[in-house]
C-alpha positions as CSV (number, residue, x, y, z in Angstrom):
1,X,-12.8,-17.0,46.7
2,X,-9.8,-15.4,49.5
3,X,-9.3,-18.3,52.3
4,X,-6.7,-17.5,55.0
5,X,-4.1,-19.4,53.1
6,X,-4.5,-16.9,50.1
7,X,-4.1,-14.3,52.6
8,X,-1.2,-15.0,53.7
9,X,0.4,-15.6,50.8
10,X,-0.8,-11.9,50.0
11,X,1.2,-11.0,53.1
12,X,4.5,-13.1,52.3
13,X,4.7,-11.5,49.5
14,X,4.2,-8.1,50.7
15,X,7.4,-8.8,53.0
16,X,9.4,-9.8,49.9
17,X,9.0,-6.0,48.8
18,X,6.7,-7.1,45.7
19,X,4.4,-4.1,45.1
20,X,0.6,-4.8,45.0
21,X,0.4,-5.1,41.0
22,X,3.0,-7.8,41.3
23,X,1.2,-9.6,43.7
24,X,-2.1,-9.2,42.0
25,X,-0.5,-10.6,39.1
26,X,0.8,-13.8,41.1
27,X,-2.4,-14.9,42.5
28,X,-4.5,-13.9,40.1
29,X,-6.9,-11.4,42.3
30,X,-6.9,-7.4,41.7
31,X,-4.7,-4.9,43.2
32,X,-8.0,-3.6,44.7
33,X,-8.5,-7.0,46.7
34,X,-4.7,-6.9,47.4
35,X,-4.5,-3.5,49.5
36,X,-7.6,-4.1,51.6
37,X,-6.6,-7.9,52.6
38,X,-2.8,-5.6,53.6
39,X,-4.4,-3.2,55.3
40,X,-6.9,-5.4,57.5
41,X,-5.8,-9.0,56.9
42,X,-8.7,-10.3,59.1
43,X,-11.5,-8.6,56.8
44,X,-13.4,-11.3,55.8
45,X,-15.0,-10.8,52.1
46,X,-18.6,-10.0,51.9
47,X,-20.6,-11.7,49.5
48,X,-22.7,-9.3,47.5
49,X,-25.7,-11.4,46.5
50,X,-27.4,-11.0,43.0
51,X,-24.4,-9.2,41.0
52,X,-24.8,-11.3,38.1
53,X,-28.4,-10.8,37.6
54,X,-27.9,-7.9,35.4
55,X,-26.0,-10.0,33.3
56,X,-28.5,-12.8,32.5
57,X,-30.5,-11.2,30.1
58,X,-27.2,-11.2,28.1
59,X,-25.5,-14.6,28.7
60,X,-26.9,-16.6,25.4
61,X,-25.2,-13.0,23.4
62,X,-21.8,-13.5,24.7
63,X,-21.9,-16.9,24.7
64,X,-22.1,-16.8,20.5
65,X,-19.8,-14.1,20.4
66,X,-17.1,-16.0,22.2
67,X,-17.7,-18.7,20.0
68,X,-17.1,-16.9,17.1
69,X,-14.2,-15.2,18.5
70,X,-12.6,-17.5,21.4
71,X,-9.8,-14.9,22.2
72,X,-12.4,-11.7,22.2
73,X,-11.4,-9.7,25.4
74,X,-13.9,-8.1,27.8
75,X,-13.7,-4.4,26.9
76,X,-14.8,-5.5,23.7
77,X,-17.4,-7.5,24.9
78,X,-18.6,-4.7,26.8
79,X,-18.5,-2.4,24.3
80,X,-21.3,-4.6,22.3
81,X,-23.6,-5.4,25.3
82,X,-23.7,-1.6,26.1
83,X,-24.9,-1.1,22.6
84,X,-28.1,-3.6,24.0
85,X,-29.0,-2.0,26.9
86,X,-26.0,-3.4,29.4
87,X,-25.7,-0.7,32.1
88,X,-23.2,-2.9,35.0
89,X,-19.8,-2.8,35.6
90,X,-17.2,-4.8,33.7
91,X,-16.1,-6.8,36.6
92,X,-19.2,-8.7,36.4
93,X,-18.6,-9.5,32.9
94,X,-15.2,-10.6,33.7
95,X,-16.2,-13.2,36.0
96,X,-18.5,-14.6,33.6
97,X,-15.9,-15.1,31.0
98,X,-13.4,-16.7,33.1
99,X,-16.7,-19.3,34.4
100,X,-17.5,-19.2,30.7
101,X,-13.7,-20.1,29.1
102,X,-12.4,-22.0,32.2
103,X,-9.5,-19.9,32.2
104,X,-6.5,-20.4,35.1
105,X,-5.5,-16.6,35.9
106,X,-2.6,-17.8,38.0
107,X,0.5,-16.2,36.1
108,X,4.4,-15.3,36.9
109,X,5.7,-12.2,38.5
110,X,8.0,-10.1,36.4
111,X,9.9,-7.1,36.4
112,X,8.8,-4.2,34.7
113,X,11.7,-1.6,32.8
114,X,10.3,2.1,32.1
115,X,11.6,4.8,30.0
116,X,12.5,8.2,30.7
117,X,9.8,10.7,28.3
118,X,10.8,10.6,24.9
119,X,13.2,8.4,25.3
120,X,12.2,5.1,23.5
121,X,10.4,3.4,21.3
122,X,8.8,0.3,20.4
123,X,7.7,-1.4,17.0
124,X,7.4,-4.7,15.5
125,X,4.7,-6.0,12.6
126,X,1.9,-8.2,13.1
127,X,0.3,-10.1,10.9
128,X,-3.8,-9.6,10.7
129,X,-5.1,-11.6,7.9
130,X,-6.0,-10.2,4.7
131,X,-8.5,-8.2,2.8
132,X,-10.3,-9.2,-0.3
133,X,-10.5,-7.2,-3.6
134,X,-12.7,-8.8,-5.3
135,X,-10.6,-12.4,-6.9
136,X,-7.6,-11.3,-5.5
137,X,-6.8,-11.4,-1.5
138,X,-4.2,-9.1,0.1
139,X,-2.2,-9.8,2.9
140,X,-3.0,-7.7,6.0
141,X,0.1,-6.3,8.0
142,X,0.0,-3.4,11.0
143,X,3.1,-1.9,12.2
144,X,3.2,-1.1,15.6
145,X,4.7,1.5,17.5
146,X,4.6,2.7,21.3
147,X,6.2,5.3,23.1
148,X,7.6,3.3,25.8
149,X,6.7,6.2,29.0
150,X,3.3,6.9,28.2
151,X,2.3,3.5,26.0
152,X,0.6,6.2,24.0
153,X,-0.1,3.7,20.7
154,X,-0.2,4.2,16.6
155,X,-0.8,1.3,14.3
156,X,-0.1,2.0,10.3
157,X,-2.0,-1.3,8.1
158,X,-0.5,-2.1,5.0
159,X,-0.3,-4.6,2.6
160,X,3.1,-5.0,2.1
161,X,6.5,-5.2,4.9
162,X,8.9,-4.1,2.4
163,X,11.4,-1.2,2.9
164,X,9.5,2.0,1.9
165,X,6.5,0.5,3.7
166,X,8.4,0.6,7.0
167,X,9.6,4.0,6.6
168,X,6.0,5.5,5.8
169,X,4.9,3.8,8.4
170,X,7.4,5.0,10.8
171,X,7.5,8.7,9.5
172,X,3.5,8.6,10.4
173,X,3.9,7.1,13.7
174,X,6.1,10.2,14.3
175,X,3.9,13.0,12.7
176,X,0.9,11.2,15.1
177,X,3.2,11.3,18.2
178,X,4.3,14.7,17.3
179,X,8.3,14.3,17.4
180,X,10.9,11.6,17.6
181,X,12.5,9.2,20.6
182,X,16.2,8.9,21.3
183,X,16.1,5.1,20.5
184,X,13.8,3.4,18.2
185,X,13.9,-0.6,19.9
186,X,13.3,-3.5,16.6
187,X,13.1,-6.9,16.1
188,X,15.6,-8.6,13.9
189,X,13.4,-8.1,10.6
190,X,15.4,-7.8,7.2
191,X,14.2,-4.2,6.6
192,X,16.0,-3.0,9.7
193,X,18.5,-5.8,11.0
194,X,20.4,-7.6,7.8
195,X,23.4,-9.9,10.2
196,X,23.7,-10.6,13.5
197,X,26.6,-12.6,14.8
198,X,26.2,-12.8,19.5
199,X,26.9,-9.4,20.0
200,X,27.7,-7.9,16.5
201,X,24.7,-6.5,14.5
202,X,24.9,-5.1,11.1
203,X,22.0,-2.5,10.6
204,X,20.2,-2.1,7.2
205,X,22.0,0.5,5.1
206,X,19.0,2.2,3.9
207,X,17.3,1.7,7.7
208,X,20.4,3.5,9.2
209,X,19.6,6.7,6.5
210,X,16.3,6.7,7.2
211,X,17.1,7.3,10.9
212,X,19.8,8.8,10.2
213,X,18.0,12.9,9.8
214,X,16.1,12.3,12.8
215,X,18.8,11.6,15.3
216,X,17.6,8.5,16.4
217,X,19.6,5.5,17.8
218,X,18.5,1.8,16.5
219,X,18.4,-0.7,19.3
220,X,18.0,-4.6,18.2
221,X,16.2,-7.1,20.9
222,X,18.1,-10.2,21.3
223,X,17.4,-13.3,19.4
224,X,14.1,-15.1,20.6
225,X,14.1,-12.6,23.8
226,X,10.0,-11.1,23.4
227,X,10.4,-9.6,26.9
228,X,12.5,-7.0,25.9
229,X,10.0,-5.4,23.7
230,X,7.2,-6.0,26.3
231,X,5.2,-3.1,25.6
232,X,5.2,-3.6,21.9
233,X,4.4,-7.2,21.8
234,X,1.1,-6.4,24.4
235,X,0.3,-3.9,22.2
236,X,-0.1,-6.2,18.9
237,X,-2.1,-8.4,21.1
238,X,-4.6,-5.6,22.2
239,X,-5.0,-4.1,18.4
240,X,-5.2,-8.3,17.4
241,X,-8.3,-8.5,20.3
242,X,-9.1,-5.5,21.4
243,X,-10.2,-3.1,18.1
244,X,-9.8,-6.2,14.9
245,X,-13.0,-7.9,16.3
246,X,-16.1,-7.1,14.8
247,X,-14.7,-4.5,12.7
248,X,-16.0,-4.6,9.1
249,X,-13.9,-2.9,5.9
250,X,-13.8,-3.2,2.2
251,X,-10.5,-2.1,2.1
252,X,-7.3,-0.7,3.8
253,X,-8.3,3.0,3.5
254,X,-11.4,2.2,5.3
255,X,-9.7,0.1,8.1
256,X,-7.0,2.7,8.5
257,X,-9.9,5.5,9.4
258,X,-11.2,3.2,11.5
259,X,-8.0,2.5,13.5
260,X,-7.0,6.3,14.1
261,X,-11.2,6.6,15.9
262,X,-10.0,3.8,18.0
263,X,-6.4,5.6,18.4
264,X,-8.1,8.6,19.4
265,X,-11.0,7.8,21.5
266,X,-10.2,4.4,23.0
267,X,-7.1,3.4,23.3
268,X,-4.7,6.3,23.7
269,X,-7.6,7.8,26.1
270,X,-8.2,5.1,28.5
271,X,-6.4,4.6,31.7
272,X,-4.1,2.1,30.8
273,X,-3.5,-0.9,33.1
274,X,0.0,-0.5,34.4
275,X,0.6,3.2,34.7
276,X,-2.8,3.7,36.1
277,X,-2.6,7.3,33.6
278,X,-4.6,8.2,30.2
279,X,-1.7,7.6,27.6
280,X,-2.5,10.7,25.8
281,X,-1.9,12.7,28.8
282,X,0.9,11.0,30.5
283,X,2.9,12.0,26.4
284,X,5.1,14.7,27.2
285,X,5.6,16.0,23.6
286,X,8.6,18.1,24.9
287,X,10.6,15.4,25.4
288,X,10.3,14.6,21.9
289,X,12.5,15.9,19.3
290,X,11.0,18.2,16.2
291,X,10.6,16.2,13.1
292,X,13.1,18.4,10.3
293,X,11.7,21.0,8.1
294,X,13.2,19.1,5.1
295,X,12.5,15.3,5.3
296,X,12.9,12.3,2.5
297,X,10.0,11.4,-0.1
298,X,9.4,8.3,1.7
299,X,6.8,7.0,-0.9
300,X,7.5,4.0,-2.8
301,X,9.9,4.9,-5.9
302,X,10.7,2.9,-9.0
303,X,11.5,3.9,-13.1
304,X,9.4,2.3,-15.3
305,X,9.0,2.3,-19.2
306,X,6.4,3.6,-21.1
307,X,4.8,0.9,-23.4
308,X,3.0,1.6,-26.6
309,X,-0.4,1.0,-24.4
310,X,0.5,4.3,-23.2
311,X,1.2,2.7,-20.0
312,X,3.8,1.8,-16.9
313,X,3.1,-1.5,-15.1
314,X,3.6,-1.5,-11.3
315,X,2.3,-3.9,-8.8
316,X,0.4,-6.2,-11.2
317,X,-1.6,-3.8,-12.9
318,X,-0.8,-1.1,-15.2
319,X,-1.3,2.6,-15.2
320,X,-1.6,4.9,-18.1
321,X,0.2,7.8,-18.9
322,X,-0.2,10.4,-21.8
323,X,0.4,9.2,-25.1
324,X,3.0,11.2,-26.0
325,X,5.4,9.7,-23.3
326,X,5.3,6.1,-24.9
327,X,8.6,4.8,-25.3
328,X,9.9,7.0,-22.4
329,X,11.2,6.4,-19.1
330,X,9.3,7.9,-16.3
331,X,9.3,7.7,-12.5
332,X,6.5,6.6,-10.7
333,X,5.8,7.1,-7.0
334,X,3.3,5.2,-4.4
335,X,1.9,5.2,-1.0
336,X,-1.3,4.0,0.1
337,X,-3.8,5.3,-1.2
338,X,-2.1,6.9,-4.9
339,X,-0.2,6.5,-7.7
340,X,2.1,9.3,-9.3
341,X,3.8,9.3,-12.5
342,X,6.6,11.6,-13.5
343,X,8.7,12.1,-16.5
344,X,11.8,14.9,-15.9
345,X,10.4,16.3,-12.7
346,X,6.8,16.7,-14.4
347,X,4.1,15.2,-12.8
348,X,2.2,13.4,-15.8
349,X,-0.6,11.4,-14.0
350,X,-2.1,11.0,-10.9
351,X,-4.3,7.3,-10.2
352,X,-6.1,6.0,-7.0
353,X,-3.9,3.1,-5.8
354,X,-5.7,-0.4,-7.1
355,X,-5.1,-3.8,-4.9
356,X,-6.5,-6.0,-7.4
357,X,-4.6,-7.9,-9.7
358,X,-4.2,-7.6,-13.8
359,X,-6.5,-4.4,-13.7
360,X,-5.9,-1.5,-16.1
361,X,-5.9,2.0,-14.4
362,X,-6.7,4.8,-16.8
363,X,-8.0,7.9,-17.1
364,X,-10.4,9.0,-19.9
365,X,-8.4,12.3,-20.4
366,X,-5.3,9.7,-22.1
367,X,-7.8,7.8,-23.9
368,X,-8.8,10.9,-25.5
369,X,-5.8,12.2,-26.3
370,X,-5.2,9.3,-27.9
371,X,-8.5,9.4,-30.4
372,X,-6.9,13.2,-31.0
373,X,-3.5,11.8,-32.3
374,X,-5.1,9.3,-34.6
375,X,-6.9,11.8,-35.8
376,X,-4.0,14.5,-36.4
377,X,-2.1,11.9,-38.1
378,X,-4.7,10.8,-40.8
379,X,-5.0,14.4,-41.5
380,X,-1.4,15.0,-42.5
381,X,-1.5,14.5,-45.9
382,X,1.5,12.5,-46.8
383,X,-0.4,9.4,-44.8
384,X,-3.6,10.6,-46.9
385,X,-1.1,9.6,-50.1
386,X,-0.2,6.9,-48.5
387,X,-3.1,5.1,-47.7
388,X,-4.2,5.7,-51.3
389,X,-1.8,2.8,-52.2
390,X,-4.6,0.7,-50.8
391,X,-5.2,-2.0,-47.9
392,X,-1.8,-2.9,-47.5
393,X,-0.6,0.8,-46.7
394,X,-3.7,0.6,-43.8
395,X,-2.7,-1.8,-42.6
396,X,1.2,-1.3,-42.5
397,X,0.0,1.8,-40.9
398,X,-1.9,0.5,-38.4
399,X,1.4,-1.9,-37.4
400,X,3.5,1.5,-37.3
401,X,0.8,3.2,-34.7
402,X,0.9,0.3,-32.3
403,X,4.7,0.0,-32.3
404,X,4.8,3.2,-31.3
405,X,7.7,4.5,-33.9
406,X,7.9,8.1,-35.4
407,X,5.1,7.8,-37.6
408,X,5.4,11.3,-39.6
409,X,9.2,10.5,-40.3
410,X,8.3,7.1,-41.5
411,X,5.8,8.1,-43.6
412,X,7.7,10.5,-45.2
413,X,10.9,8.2,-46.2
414,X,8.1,5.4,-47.3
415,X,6.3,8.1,-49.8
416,X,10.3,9.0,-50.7
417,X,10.8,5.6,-51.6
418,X,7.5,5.6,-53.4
419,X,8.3,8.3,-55.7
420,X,11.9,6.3,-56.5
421,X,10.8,3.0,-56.6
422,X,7.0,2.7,-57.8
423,X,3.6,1.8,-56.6
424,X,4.1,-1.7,-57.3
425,X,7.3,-1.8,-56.2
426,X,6.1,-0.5,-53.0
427,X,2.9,-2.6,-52.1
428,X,5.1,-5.8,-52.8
429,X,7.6,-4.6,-50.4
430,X,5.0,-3.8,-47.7
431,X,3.3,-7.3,-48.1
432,X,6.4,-8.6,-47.5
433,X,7.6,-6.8,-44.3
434,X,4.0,-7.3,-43.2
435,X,4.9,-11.1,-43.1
436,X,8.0,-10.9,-41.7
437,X,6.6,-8.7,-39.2
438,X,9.5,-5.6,-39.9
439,X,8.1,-2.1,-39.3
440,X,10.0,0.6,-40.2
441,X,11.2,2.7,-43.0
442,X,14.2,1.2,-42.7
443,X,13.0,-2.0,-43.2
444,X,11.0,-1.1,-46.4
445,X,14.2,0.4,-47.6
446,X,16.3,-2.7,-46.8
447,X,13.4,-4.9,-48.8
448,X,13.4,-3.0,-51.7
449,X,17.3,-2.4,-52.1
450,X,17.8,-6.0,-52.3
451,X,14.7,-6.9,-54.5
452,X,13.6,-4.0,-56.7
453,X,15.3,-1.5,-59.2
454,X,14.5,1.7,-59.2
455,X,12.5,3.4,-61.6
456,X,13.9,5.8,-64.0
457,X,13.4,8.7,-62.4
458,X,12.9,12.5,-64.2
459,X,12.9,14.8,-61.6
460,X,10.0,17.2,-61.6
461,X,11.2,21.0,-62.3
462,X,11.5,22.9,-59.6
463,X,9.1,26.1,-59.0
464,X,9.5,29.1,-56.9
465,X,7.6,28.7,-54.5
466,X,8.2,25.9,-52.1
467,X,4.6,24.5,-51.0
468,X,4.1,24.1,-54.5
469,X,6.8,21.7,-54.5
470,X,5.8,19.5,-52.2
471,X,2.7,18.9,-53.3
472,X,1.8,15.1,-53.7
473,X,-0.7,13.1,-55.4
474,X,-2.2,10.4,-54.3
475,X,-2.0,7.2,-56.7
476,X,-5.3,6.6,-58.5
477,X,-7.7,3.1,-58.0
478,X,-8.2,1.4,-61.2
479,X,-11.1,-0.1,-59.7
480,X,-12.9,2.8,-59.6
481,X,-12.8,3.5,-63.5
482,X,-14.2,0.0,-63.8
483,X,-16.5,0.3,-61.9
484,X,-17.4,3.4,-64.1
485,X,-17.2,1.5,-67.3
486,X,-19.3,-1.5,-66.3
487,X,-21.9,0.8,-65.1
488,X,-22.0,2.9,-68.6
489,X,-22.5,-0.8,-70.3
490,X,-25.4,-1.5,-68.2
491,X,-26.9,1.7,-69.4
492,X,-26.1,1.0,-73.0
């Protein structure tokens, strides 16, 4: 309640050339309450009887919320008891929550810097928690960034605070504010700030080319000096209590949409407290400078290898590829939401970005592709031949498919060393390069160099016409004439 004292304090301060925010500020009233106590100092307060009554209906609602969420501001607040019917101001609420918390509203007077348009500004990280993929829980970032004039706001969630996610972060703050600022002001994080000695700072290479297309100048805050990102550091505190709260999200596609609704229709379109302007009109895009026509792929970039799973492993999971690129090395690119796989400038396979752990990405066109190799290559017929020698040959095959080698070629110089060496010769060598786990025609050739002799070989004459030539015969199964002859004898 204002007592004379209170009043003139409002007055002594007035003298001091503090403006009416600044006093607000220092004895906790509003700036309302402030200018009529300086224009008619003895204006004694009427007491407007029953304001709270509206409110009653309501009291045992907020009283659980704030439990759940000590720290829940009052727009918020608000925001839920309109949805029940609440038609009253928000000062009412206000006074209810400082009864309700016990807070002390008395705070310091401070001086207040502000930026040309298009001149500065802000960002810094805040950590929010994490989101849940089923076993596996991601840690939840948000970079913020504010232009410093009009405190028009954009917050970018990820799951990560690593280089790339910084830059497609900051590259989307600028596409939302529609240009860039002459100064971009940081904290001393890794990703921009890597040594600072006093004075001397040493700027992140990769930062400084980042920045360095756009024309903007880095500025680095001080060591353990908060206030001179101000703007920034109310800003995380508003996105931690003003649009978090309440807000439910499987995922950070999901929470993302729901941040650029609250961008767009609350808080870049309120009338924000200390300029007393609607951000998103106070922005004077002008002063901005154009984003280039040719900018950086700003998505997260690594080469990978192909492994005979027809697949690249990134982020603790794995995404496939098409079969034919096993055993290469391809590119793969990430932001958000996708995965992109390239091999020489080709783009080879696109994936929704997963955020669980140990999952396999794949798409059923590679899996089929796949079943069509298999099939191609038991068709040819010099592994037809081949697999006549048996079990062993399957399953010497089967070894060669999942290492991923040449398979055609090998076959061939295996049925070559058939025709020189034997049958017998052959299936002994396989066994053993089966056990010793060698695959390869260069093994089998190794094996049977050392331990066999060549059969004596007649060359078959040669005919005219090629195809004829290469014709070759698979070996027979003796089994099969038993078979034959046991089942005469029965009939006998």
């Amino acid at each position: 309640m204002i007592d004379m004292r209170m009043v003139f304090e409002i007055h002594r301060l007035k003298d001091m050339g503090m403006s009416n925010r600044e006093i607000a500020s220092a004895i906790g009233c509003s700036r309302k309450t402030v200018s009529k106590y300086i224009a008619n100092p003895e204006l004694k307060p009427s007491k407007r009887k029953g304001r709270t009554l509206k409110l009653s209906p309501y009291h045992d609602y907020i009283r659980e919320i704030i439990n759940k969420y000590p720290k829940l501001k009052a727009p918020v607040v608000l925001r839920q008891i309109q949805g029940k019917g609440f038609d009253g101001e928000i000062s009412i609420l206000r006074d209810f929550l400082r009864k309700l918390r016990g807070q002390s509203l008395t705070r310091q007077a401070y001086s207040r810097f502000e930026s040309e348009p298009g001149q500065q500004m802000q960002v810094d990280w805040g950590h929010f928690g994490a989101i849940s993929y089923g076993k596996t829980k991601r840690k939840l970032y948000g970079l913020a960034v504010i232009e410093s004039h009009s405190r028009m706001l954009y917050v970018f969630f990820t799951h990560s605070q690593k280089q790339e996610a910084l830059h497609q972060a900051l590259f989307d703050a600028f596409k939302y504010f529609g240009g860039t600022p002459g100064e971009l002001v940081v904290d001393n994080m890794i990703t921009a700030v890597t040594e600072r000695t006093g004075s001397l700072i040493r700027f992140n290479d990769r930062f400084l080319n980042f920045l360095l297309p756009f024309g903007i100048k880095p500025v680095a805050c001080n060591i353990r000096s908060p206030y001179e990102k101000g703007k920034i550091e109310r800003s995380i505190h508003y996105i931690r209590h003003n649009f978090l709260p309440l807000k439910e999200f499987n995922n950070l596609s999901q929470l993302q949409s729901q941040a650029m609704e609250w961008l767009n229709n609350t808080a870049n379109t309120r009338t924000h407290s200390t300029t007393g302007e609607i951000p998103v009109k106070r922005l004077q895009s002008d002063q901005l400078k154009k984003l280039p026509d040719l900018v950086s792929d700003y998505r997260e970039i690594q080469s990978l290898h192909v492994h005979k799973d027809f697949a690249v492993r990134f982020d603790s999971n794995t995404y496939t590829v098409p079969v034919w690129a096993i055993g290469k090395t391809a590119v793969l690119k990430a932001d958000q939401e996708k995965v992109w796989v390239y091999y020489k400038a080709r783009c080879i396979a696109v994936h929704s970005r997963s955020w669980k752990k140990q999952e396999r990405i794949e798409l059923e066109s590679h899996k089929s592709q796949l079943h069509k190799l298999r099939k191609r290559r038991l068709a040819d017929k010099n592994v037809l031949a081949f697999l006549s020698l048996g079990q062993t040959a399957l399953d010497y095959l089967n070894e060669l498919e999942q290492k991923g080698s040449p398979l055609k070629k090998d076959i061939l110089r295996i049925m070559t060393l058939k025709d020189e060496y034997g049958d017998s010769s052959m299936i002994i060598a396989l066994n053993k390069a089966l056990d010793l786990k060698l695959y390869g025609a260069d093994y089998i050739q190794n094996i049977l160099y050392q331990e066999m002799k060549p059969k004596t070989c007649h060359p078959p004459v040669k005919l005219k016409k090629n195809m004829l030539n290469e014709i070759r015969l698979c070996s027979p199964n003796l089994a099969e004439y038993d078979a034959l002859v046991l089942k005469k004898r029965k009939k006998i």
